[in-house]
C-alpha positions in Angstrom: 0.0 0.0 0.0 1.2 3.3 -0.7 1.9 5.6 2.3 2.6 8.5 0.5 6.4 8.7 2.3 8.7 8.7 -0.9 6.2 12.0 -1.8 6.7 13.8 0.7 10.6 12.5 0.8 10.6 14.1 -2.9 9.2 17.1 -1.3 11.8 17.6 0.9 14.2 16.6 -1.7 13.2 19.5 -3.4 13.1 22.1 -0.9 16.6 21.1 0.4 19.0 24.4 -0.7 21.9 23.1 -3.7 25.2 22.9 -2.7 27.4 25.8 -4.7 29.7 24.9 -7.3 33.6 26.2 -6.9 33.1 28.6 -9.8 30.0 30.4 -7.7 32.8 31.2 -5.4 34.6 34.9 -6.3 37.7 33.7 -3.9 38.0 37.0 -2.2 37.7 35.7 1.4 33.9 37.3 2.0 31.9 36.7 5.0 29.8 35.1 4.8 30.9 33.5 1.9 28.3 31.8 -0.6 29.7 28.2 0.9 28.6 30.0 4.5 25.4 30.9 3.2 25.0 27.1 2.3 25.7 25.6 5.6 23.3 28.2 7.3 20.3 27.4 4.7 21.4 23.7 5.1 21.1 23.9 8.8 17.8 25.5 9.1 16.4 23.2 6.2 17.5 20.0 8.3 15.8 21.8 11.1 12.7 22.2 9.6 12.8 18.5 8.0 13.1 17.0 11.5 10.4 18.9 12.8 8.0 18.4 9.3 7.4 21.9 9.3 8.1 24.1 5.7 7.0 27.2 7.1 10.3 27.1 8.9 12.2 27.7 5.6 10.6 31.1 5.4 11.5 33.1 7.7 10.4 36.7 8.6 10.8 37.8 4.8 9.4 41.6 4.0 6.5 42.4 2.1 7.4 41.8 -1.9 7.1 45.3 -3.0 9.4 46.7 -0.1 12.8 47.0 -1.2 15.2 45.2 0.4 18.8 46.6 1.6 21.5 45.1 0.3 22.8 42.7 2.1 25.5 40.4 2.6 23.2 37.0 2.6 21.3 38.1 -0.6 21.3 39.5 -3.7 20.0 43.4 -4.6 19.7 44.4 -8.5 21.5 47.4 -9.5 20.2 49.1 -12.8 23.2 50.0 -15.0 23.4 53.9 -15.9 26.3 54.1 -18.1 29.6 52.9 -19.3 32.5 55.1 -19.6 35.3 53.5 -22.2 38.5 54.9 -20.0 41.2 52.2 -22.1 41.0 49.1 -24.4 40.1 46.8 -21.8 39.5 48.8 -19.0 35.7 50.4 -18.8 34.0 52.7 -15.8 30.2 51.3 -15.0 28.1 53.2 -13.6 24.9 52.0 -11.6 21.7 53.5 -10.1 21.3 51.8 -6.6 17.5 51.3 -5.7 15.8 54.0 -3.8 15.3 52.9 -0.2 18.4 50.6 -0.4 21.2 50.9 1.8 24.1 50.7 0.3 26.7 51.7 3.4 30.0 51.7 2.7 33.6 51.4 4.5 36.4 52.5 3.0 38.1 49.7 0.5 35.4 47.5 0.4 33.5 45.3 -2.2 31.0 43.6 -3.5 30.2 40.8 -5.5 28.8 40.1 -8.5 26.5 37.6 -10.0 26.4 36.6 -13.6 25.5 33.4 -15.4 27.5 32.1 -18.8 26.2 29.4 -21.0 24.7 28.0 -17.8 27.2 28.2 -15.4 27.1 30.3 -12.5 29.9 33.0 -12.0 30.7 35.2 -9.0 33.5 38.1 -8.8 34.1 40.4 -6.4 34.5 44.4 -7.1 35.6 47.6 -5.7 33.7 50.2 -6.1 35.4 53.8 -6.2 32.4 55.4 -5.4 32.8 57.7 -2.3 31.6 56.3 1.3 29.0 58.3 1.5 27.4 58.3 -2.4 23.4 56.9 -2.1 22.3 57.7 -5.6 25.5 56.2 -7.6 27.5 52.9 -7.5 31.0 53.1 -9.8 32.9 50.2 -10.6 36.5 50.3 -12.5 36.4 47.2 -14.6 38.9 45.3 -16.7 38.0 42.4 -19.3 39.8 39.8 -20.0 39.6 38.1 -23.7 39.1 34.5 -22.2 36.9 35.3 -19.1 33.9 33.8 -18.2 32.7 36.9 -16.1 33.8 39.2 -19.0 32.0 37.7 -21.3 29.0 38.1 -19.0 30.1 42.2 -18.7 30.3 42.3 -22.5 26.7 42.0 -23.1 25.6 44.5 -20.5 23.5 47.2 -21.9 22.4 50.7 -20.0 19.3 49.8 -18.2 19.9 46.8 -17.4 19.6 44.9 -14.2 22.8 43.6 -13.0 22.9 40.9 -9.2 25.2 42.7 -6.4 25.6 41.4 -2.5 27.7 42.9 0.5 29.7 44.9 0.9 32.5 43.2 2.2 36.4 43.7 3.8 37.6 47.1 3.6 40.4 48.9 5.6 40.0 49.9 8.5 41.2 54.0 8.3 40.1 57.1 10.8 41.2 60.1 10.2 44.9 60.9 11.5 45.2 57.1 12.8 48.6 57.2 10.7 51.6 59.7 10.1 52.5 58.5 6.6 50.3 56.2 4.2 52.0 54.7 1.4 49.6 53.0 -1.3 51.1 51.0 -4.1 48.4 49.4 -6.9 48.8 47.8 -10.2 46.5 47.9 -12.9 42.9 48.3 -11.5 44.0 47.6 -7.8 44.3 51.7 -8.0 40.0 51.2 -7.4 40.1 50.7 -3.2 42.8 53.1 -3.4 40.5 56.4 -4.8 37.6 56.2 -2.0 40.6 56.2 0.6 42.3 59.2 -1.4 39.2 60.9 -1.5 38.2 60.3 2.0 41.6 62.2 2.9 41.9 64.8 0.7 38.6 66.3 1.7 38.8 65.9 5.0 39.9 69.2 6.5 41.2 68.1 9.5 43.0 64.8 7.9 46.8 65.7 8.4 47.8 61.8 6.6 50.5 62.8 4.8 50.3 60.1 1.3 52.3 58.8 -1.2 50.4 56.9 -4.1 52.4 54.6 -6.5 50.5 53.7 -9.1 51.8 50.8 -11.4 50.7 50.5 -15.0 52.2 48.8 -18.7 51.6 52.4 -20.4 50.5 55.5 -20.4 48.0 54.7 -22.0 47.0 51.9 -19.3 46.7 54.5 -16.4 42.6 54.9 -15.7 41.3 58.4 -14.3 44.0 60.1 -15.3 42.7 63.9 -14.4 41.7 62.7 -11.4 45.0 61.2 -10.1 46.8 64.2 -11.4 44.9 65.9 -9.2 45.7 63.5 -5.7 49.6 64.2 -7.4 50.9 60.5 -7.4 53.6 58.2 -9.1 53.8 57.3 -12.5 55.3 54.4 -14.8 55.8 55.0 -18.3 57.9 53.1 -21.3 59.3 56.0 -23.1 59.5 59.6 -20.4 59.8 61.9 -23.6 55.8 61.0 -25.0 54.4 61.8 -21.1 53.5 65.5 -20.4 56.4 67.5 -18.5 54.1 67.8 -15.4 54.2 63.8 -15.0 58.0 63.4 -15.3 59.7 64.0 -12.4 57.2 61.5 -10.8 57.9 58.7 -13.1 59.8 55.5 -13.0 60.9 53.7 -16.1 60.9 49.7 -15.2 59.4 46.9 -12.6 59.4 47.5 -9.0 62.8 46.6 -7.3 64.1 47.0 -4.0 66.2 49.7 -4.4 62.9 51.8 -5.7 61.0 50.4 -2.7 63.6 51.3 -0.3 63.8 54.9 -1.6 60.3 55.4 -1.7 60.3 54.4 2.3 63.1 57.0 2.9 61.1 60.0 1.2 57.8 59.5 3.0 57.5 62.7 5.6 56.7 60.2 8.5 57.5 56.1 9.1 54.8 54.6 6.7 52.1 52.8 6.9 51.7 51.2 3.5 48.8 49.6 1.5 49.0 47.3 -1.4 46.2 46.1 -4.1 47.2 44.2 -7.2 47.4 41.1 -8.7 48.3 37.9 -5.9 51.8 37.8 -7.7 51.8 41.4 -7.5 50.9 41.8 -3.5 53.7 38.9 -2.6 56.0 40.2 -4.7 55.5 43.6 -3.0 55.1 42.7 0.1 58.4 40.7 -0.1 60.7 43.9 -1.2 58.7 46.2 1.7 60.2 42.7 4.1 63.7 43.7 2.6 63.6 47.2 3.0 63.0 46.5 6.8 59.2 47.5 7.0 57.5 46.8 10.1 55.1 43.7 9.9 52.9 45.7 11.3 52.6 48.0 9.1 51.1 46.6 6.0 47.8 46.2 4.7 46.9 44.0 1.5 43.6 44.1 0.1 
């Protein structure tokens, strides 16, 4: 006789929440990360298995036509604005955050981004370089790469549409004055945490941080924002010094990072730094191991 068991086991079966694949993962160290997120909805759907009770699965969700905030647990849709061509591969994206959303950030952190290619599920994480206190505007500095996935997925975005966010997360932790001497080194696109905190600084009146920004790029071409960094007054990296404008010059290194640039770098800041690194993994340890060299504190280093 059937008992109706293996139905409601189906049932069950198909409420239980799907473990995420490796590639749903951005690999940026968020918490909670979407793996986190699984073993919560995992516990409470056991929970509510054992006690034969759906309802528990629920929760206390809002009404559907209040917006939610964005969270670090769920996903908020961001309607893209606009998309500013700044080099070959490098594009600004503008995006309208929801009215009534809360979109608080600290300085240096990110969020992450959903997208779905040919069926597979894709999550990155991004900087915005939006200022801390923007509510109208999310900005995003974004490089594609010819083979990947999530590029592909950024290729086909069109003004107005939708676009999956959730966070923020990580950041660094800066007050005002909290150090003598900063000292921020980026490559490429790692220069996007570094423009909220430069910002932050620069237009605080009473934010004495003196701040030495080294920005490492292939070209001139390469560098992204280039008004605006002109304006903070940081370091350049050039092939050829005689193409760049006389006002960038004397600021410019020809060449890779090496120790005896690091170490001279450490002996012109005003004050003992406190120095700040965003790049490529290869990049950060590479960094990082020349800063060791030069006899910089451990202490005294932050790597986003």
């Amino acid at each position: 006789m059937y008992d109706g068991f293996d139905e409601v086991e189906d049932i069950w079966a198909g409420l239980k929440p799907k473990e995420p694949l490796p590639s749903q993962c951005c690999g940026s160290g968020c918490r909670p990360c979407i793996f986190d997120t699984y073993q919560k909805e995992l516990e409470k759907w056991t929970k509510a298995k054992a006690r034969g009770d759906p309802s528990l699965l629920i929760g206390n969700n809002k009404p559907k036509n209040e917006l939610l905030p964005v969270s670090t647990d769920a996903f908020s849709s961001f309607q893209l604005q606009a998309v500013e061509f700044l080099t070959e591969d490098t594009h600004l994206y503008r995006f309208k955050v929801p009215s009534g959303c809360g979109l608080v950030l600290q300085l240096g952190q990110h969020l992450v981004l959903r997208g779905v290619v040919d069926g597979l599920e894709l999550q990155r994480a991004y900087t915005p370089i939006t200022q801390v206190n923007a509510d109208c505007c999310c900005e995003f500095l974004i490089k594609l790469y010819k083979d990947g996935l999530m590029s592909q997925y950024i290729r086909t975005w069109k003004p107005g549409d939708f676009m999956e966010w959730r966070g923020p997360f990580g950041g660094f932790p800066y007050k005002a004055n909290k150090y003598g001497q900063l000292l921020l080194i980026a490559s490429g696109t790692g220069i996007a945490p570094m423009i909220p905190l430069l910002q932050a600084i620069t237009e605080d009146e009473d934010d004495e941080t003196f701040v030495k920004l080294v920005g490492c790029f292939r070209n001139y071409k390469s560098i992204y924002m280039k008004d605006f960094l002109q304006e903070q007054s940081h370091f350049w990296n050039e092939e050829s010094l005689e193409n760049l404008p006389w006002s960038y010059r004397d600021k410019t290194h020809l060449g890779r990072l090496d120790f005896e640039l690091i170490n001279a770098l450490l002996k012109a800041c005003q004050k003992p730094p406190y120095t700040v690194i965003c790049g490529s993994v290869e990049f950060n340890n590479d960094v990082l191991k020349l800063l060791r060299r030069a006899g910089l504190d451990e202490d005294s280093c932050f790597m986003f």
